[in-house]
C-alpha positions in Angstrom: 87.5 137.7 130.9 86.3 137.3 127.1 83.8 134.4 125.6 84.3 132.9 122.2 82.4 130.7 120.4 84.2 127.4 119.2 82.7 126.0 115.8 84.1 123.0 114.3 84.1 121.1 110.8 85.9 118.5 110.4 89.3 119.2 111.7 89.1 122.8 111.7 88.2 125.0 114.2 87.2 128.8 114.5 87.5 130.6 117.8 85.3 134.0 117.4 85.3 136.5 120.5 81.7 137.8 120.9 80.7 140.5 123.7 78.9 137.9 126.0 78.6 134.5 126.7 74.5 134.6 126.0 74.2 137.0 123.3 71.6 134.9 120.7 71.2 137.6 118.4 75.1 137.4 117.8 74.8 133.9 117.2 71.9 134.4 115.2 74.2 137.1 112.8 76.7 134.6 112.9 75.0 131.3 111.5 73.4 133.5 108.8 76.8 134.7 107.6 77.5 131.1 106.7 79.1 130.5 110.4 79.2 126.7 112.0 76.6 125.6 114.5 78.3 126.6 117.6 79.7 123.6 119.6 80.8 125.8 123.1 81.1 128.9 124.2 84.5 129.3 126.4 86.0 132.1 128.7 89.2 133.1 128.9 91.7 135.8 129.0 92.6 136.0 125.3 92.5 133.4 122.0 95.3 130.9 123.5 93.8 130.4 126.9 90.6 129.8 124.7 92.4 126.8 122.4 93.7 125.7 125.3 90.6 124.9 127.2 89.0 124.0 124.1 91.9 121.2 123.7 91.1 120.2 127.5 87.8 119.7 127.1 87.9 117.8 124.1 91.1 115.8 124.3 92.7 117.5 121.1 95.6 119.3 120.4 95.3 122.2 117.9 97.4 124.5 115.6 96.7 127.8 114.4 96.7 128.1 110.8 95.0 131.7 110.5 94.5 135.3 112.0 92.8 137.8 111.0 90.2 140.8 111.6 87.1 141.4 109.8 84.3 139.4 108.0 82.3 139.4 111.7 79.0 141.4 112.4 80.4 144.8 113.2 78.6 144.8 116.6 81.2 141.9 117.4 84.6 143.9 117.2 86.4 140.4 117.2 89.2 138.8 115.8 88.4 135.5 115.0 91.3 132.3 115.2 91.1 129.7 112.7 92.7 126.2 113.9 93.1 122.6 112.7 92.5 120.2 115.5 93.7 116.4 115.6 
């Protein structure tokens, strides 16, 4: 099981896999790299099980507009998802 942290603005969304579901100091790396305040932290097997929750819990549907590796605090080794949500 992996956790990623959801942030939102506006209509788009960034799904960012992060080595534990409590890690501050990750969260704290991530809002000073210019990151969105976090709005959930989800678990699931991979990225798609991730949106997919993320649509179920807040009635959305949403479409992957971006992939890619890098830009993330090194101690992350993520890939982070960007999404628009309607």
């Amino acid at each position: 099981m992996k956790h990623y942290l959801v942030f939102r603005k506006g209509d788009a969304i960034t799904l960012l896999e992060i080595a534990c579901s409590t890690c501050n100091l990750e969260k704290k790396q991530l809002l000073s790299q210019g990151f969105w305040q976090s709005e959930h932290v989800i678990s699931a097997a991979n990225t798609a099980t991730a949106m997919q929750k993320y649509e179920a819990l807040t009635n959305s549907y949403c479409k992957v507009e971006d992939s890619y590796f890098g830009a993330e605090p090194a101690s992350l080794h993520a890939a982070s998802v960007s999404t628009l949500c309607h």
